[in-house]
N, C-alpha and C positions, 0 to 999 in steps of 0.2 A: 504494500500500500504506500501511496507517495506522500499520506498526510497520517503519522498515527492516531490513534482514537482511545483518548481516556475516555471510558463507558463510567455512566451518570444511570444505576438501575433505581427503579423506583423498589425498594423491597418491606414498602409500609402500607400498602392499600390495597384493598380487595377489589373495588370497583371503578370506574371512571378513572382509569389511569392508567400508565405506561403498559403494565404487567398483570392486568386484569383476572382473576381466577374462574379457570377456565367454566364453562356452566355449572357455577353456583346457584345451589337452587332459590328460589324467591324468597320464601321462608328467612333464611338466612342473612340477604340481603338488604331487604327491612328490619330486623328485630336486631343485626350483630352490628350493622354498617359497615362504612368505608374504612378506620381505623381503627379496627377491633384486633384486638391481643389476637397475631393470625403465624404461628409457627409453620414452614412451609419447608422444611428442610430436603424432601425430595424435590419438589417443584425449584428452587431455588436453586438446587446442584444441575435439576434440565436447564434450566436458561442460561447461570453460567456457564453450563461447555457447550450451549447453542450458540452463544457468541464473546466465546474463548478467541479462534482467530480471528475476528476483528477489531481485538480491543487490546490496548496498551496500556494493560492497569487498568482500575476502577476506583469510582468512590462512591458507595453505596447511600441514595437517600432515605434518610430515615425522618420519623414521626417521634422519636422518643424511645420507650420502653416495650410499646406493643412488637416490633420487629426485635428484640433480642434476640430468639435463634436464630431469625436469618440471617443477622450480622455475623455471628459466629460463626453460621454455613461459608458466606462469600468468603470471612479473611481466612476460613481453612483453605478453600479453591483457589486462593491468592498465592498461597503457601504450594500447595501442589492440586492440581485441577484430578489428580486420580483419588481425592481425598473417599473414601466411603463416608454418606452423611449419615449412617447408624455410629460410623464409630465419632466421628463429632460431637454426635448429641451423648454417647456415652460418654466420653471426654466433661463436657459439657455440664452433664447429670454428675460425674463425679466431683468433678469442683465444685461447682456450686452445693449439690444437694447433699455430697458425702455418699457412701457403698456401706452396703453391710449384708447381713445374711436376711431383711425381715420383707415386708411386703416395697419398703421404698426404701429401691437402691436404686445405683447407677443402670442399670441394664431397666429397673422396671419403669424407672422416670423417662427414661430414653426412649421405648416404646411406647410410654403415654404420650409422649410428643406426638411421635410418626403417626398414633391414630387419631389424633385431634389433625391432623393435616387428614386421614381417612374423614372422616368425619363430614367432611364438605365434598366429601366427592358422590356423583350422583345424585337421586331427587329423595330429599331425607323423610317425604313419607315411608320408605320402605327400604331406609339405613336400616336395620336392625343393630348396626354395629355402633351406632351413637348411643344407646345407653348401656351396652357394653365397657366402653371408654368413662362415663358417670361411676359403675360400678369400679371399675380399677382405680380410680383415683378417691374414690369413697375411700377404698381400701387402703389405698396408700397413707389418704389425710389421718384415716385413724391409727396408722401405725408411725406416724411422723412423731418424731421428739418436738419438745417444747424449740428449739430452735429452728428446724425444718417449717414446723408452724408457720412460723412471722419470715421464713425466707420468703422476697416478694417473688421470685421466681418459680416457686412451685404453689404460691396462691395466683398467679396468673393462669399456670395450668389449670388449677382447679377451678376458676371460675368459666374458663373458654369452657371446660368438660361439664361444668353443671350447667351452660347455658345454653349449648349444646344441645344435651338433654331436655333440658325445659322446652325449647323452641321444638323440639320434636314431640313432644307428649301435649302439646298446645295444636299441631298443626295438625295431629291427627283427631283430636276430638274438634277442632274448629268446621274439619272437611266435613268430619261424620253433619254434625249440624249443619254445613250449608247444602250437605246432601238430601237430608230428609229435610228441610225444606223446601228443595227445589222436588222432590216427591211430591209433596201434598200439593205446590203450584198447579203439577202435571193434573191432579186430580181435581182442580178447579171449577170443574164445569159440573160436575157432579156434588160438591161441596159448597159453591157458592161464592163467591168470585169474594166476600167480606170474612168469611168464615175460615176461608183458604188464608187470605190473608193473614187473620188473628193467629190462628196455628201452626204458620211459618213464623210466626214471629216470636211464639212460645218456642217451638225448635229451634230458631237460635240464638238463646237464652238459655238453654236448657244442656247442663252442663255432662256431655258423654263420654269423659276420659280419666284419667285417672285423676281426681282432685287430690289426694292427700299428696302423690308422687309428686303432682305440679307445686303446692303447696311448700312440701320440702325441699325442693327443688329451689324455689323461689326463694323462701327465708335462706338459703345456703348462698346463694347469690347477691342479695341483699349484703350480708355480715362479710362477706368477702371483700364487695365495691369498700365497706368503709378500711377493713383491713388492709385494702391496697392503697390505698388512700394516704395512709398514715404507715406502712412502711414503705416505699416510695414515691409516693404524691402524686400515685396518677389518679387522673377526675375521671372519673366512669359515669358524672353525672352534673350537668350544669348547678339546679340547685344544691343540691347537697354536697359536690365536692369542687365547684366553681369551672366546670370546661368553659372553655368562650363560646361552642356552641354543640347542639346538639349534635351534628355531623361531624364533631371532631373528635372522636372515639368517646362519646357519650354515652355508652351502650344501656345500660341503667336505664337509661332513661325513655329507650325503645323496646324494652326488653318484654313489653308487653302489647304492642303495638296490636292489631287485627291479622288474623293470617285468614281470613273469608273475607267475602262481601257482604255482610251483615250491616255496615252504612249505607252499603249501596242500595241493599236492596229495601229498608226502611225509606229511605229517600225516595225509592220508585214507588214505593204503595201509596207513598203521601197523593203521589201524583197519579193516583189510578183513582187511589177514593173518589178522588174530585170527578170523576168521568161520569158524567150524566145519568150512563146506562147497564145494565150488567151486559150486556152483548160489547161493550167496546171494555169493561174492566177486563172480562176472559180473555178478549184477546190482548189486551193488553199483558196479562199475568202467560197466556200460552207464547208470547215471545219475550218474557222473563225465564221461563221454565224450559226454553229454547233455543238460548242467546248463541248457543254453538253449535247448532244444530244445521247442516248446509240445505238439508232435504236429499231426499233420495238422486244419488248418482253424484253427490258435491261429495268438495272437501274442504275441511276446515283446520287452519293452523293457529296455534295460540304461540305467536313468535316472541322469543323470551325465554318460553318454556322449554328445556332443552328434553323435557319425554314427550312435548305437544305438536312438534313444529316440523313432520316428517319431510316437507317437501323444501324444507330450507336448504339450499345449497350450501357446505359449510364451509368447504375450502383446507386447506392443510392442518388450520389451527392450532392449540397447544399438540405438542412439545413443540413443531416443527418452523411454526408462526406463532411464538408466543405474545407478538406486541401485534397480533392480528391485524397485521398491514397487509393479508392476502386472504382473509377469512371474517365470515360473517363471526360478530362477537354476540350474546346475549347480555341484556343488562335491564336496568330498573329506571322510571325517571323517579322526579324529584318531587314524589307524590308516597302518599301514605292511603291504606283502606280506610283507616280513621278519618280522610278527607272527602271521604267517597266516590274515589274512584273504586273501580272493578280493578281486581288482583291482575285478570287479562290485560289492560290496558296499562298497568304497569309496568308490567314487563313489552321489551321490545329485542325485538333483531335490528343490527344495525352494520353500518361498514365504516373505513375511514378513506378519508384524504378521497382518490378518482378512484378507488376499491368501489364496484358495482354490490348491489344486495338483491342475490340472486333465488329464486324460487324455480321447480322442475316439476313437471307433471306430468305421468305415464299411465297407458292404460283409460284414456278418455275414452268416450263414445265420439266415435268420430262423425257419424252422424247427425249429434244432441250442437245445441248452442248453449252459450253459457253466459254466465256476467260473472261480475269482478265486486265482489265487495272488501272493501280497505279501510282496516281504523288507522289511521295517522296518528299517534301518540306518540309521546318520550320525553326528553329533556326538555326544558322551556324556550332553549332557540330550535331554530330551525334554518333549510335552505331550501331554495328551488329542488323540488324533484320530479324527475321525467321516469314516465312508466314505460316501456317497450316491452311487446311478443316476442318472440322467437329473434329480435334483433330488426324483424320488418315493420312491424305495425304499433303505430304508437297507440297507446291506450289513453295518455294524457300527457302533454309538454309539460314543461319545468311549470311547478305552480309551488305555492306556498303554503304550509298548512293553516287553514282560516280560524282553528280552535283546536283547543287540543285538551281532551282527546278530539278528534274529527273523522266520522263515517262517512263513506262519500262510495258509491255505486256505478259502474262503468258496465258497457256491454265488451263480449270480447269477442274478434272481428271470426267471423266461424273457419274461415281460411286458416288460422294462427293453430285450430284445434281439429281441421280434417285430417291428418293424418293419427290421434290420436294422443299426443303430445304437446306443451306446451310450455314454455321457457318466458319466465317471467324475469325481468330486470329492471332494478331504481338505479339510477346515477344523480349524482351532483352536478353543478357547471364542473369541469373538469381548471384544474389546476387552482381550486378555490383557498387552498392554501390554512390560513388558520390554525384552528386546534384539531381539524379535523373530522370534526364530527357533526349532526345535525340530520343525519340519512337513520331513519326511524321508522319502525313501521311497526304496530304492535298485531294486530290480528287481520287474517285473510281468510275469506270464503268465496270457495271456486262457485259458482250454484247452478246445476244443471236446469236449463229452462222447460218450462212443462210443453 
């Protein structure tokens, strides 16, 4: 190389930024944030020997105390790039935490590490292994000495591990209830379009998981923020321990945040009540109890959702593009369900810089016609974006999202779908420069015409 390159990695933040982790589930997302206590020690040994030779040195940026092991990962990889990151964190677990024969040594600290990075990988409705990780460090905290105790490095563990857990035994009784609500919707017409209503609203209210687990869960979480607090000063919570703001590893204070739409959908009834008639409430409530529904011979993609979103073209992504400058990324805007949005329009697919945000579809009726339904959501800017088929037929030029969220309905030209195929793609103006981003798109529905 004619210019060498001291590399500037971001290794403090989970979302919206250099090194993003890779489909974090939404859950997560909301309830841990952007600067949340995130040990990454595999993930961080892939990026540094992805670009090992292109860089002259590094200096890792950091947040403070939430990245500690990753700092430790890079300046071992600095040291020698064949470093194993088990034995780092073992290194690691023995300085700080001390070895011994009981349940918390160095080797068992060092694995609760690796599975708190386990932990975020895949959609944690059906981790099983995140309160697995709860249980080990349970076990650990109770066989810790009075020292180990008040170490802030192994009460950082344990709080990612009980929150962890919590955020998973919330998200599965939240579903369960915005399930059987969206049940009784379906059964609306039969029930009575105000009745349906009141009984969706008792279901999600109606607590279906394990309360006492959440509970203890929660108090362990609680007494920890302050224990951290006070042996090294980190804020887990604007009031109570002074962050400057919520998003800046405030976790505390999101830690209970909505993981359904149970705003949303109280905010819809408001507005059905008011509907003159019971034939315009049902339907109204039959495309509540529907919202994903394409109809026969559609498809529907909830982009974002890295188990909803089959026709998302992804592109190389982590390990290969970790700073996904050739791959669709998933992420979150800067919305909460507490604000009422829909958990769907939170999440979005997006791309960067002249990176297109590509969608594929196989297996159409080649015969059928179709239309294009598109919610426009994401972060609060935005840029022109141009829709094109197959690369021939424009769907819509460069336009700007008018609101956001914003649904907006196109037909799709039947040429683009007679041979049974169909290649969807958003661009930006090209060479637009900036931060990159702004190419967002939260939910598609292909819909076969009748």
């Amino acid at each position: 190389m004619q210019y060498p390159i001291r590399f500037y990695p971001d290794i403090a933040h989970t979302m919206h930024s250099q090194l993003p982790i890779p489909d974090w589930d939404e859950a997560y997302a909301l309830s841990e944030g952007r600067e949340v206590i995130e040990p990454r020690p595999m993930a961080e040994t892939a990026i540094f020997r992805h670009y090992a030779p292109y860089m002259n040195g590094f200096v890792t940026y950091s947040e403070g105390v939430n990245d500690d092991v990753n700092k430790f990962i890079w300046s071992a990889l600095g040291w020698s790039s064949k470093y194993d990151p088990m034995d780092v964190l073992r290194e690691y677990a023995r300085y700080f935490v001390g070895d011994g024969d009981g349940p918390l040594n160095a080797d068992s600290f060092a694995q609760g590490i690796a599975a708190l990075e386990r932990n975020w990988s895949g959609p944690l409705l059906v981790n099983g292994g995140v309160a697995v990780t709860g249980q080990q460090f349970l076990a650990m905290q109770r066989a810790a000495t009075p020292a180990q105790k008040v170490n802030w490095r192994f009460q950082e563990a344990l709080y990612r591990a009980y929150t962890d857990a919590y955020e998973r035994e919330r998200l599965i009784a939240e579903t369960a209830q915005q399930q059987r609500a969206l049940e009784i919707l379906s059964d609306a017409a039969r029930l009575g379009s105000i009745a349906a209503m009141e009984l969706a609203e008792n279901a999600m209210a109606t607590d279906t998981g394990a309360v006492e687990v959440q509970s203890t869960l929660r108090d362990s979480i609680e007494n920890l923020a302050g224990d951290l607090f006070r042996s090294i000063g980190i804020q887990l919570s604007v009031a109570k321990y002074h962050a400057s703001a919520v998003d800046r590893g405030a976790s505390l204070d999101t830690v209970d945040i909505s993981l359904n739409d149970r705003v949303w959908l109280e905010n819809e009834f408001g507005k059905v009540r008011a509907m003159p008639s019971e034939a315009d409430r049902l339907h109204a409530l039959d495309d509540i109890a529907n919202w994903k529904n394409p109809g026969p011979g559609g498809f529907y993609d909830d982009l974002g959702n890295p188990s909803a979103e089959p026709h998302l073209v992804r592109g190389p992504g982590y390990p290969d593009d970790p700073a996904l400058f050739e791959s669709a990324e998933d992420g979150i805007a800067d919305r909460t369900p507490d604000q009422g949005w829909r958990s769907s329009s939170i999440s979005y697919a997006g791309a960067l810089y002249d990176h297109p945000l590509e969608m594929r579809y196989a297996g159409l009726d080649a015969s059928a016609h179709y239309s294009l339904r598109v919610e426009y959501a994401g972060e609060d800017y935005t840029t022109p974006m141009r829709l094109m088929a197959n690369d021939r037929y424009e769907i819509h030029g460069p336009r700007l999202r008018r609101s956001n969220p914003e649904i907006v309905e196109f037909p799709v030209p039947f040429k683009a779908t007679r041979e049974g195929t169909l290649d969807l793609k958003w661009t930006r103006p090209q060479g637009l420069g900036g931060g990159g981003r702004g190419l967002q798109v939260a939910e598609v529905w292909l819909i076969r015409e009748k």
